[in-house]
C-alpha positions in Angstrom: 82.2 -19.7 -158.8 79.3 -20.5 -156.5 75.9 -20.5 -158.4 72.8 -19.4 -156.1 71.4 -22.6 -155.2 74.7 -24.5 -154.8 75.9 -24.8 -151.0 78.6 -21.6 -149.7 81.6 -22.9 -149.4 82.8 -23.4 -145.7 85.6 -21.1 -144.1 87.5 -20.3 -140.9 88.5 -16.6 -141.1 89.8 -14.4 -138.5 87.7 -10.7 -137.8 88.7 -7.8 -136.5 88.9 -8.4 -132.8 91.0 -12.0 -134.2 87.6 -13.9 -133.4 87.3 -17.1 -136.0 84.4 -17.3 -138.1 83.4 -20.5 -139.1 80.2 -20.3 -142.0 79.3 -24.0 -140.3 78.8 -22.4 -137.4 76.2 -19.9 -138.6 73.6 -22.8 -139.7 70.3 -22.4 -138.6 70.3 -18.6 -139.1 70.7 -16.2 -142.6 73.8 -14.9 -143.5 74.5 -11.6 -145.4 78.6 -11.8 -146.8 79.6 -9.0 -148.5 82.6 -9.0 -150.8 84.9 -6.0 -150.7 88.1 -5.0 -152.3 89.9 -2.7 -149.4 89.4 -0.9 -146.4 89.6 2.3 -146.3 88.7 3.9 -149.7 86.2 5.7 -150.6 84.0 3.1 -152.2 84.1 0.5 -149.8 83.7 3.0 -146.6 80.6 3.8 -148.4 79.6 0.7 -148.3 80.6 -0.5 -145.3 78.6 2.9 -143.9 75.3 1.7 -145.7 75.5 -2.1 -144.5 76.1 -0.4 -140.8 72.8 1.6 -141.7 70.9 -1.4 -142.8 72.0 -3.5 -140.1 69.4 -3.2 -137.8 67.1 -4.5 -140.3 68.9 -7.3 -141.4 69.0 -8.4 -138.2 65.4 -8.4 -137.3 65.0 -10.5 -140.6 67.4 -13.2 -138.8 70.7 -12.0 -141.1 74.1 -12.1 -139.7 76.1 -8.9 -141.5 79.7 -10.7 -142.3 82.1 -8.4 -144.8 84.9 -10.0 -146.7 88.2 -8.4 -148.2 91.8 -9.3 -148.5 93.1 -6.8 -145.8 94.6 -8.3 -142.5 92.7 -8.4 -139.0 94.5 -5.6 -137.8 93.6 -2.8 -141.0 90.2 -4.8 -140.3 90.3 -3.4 -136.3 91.1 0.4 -137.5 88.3 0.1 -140.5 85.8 -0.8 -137.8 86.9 1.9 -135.3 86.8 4.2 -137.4 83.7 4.1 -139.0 82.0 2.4 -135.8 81.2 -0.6 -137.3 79.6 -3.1 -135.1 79.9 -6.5 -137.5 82.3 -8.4 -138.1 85.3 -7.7 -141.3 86.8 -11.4 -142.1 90.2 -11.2 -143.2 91.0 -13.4 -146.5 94.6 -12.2 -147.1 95.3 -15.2 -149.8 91.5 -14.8 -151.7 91.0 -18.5 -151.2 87.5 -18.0 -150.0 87.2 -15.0 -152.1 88.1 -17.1 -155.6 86.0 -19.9 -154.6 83.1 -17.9 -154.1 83.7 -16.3 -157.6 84.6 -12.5 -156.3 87.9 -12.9 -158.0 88.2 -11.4 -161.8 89.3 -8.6 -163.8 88.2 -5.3 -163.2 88.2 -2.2 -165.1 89.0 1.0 -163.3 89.2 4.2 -165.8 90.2 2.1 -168.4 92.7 0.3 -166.8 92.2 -3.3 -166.4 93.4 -5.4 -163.6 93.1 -8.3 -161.3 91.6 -8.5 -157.8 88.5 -8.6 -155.7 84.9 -7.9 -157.1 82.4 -6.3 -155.1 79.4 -9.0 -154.4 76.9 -9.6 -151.7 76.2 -13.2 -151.1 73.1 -14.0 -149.3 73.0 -17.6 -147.4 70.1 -19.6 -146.0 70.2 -21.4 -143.0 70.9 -24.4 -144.8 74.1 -23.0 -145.8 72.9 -22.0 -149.7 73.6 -19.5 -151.9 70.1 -17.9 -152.7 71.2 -15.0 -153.9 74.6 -13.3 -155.9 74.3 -9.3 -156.0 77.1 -7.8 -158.6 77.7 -4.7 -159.7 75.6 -3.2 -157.4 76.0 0.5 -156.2 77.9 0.3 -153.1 75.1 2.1 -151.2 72.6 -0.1 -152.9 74.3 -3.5 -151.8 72.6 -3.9 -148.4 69.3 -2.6 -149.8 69.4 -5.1 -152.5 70.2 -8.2 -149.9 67.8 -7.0 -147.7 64.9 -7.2 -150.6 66.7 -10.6 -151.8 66.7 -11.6 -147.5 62.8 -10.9 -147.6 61.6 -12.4 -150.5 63.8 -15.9 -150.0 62.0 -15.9 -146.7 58.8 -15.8 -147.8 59.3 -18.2 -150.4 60.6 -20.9 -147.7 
């Protein structure tokens, strides 16, 4: 599980569009990852529909918008059509970058308890640190959150 203050681990992941995604190559700038457990349902649309709203001000704070699940490129291509995402869905089909950064766990859905992704927001500094770790956040209230988190690691830098 990666603390806030401990480095993000590094990863090549595949998007949407098959593009590879390399968290070295985003030094120098912020990086907002969010962790989500599958395209398409009703929670994570949500989401997905209030990080596409809170885009454009994550970008003018210097964040790039990366989202994170276990579903293939290609499910990743259909998500972003449909709901006319414009950032990029990497595609962790094994949850080795998932488990490493600690999104991995038991879940309980209606009283039924299972295994599988967690829903977290990571936000990265341009050193490649973990400055903030947002669970159990309201799925509309992720992006609000790790925008406030975005702002205030910025001012304390």
């Amino acid at each position: 599980m990666v603390r806030e203050g401990a480095l993000a681990p590094d990863f090549s992941l595949p998007d949407q569009d098959g593009r590879v995604w390399r968290l070295s190559d985003l030094r120098g700038q912020w990086v907002v990852l969010y962790v989500y457990p599958k395209d398409f349902t009703p929670g994570c649309t949500r989401e997905a529909e209030a990080f596409l709203k809170a885009q454009e001000a994550l970008s003018r704070e210097g964040a790039q918008v990366l989202g994170l699940s276990v579903d293939p490129p290609e499910r990743h291509r259909r998500f972003a059509e449909k709901l006319g995402l414009t950032f990029p869905l990497l595609s962790d089909p094994e949850a080795k970058v998932i488990r490493e950064l600690g999104a991995w766990g038991t879940k309980n859905l209606y009283g039924k308890k299972s295994e599988g992704v967690l829903r977290q927001t990571y936000v990265i500094s341009p050193e490649g640190r973990v400055v903030k770790v947002i669970r159990r956040a309201k799925v509309e209230a992720h992006p609000e959150k790790a925008l406030a988190a975005l702002r205030e690691a910025k001012n304390e830098a």
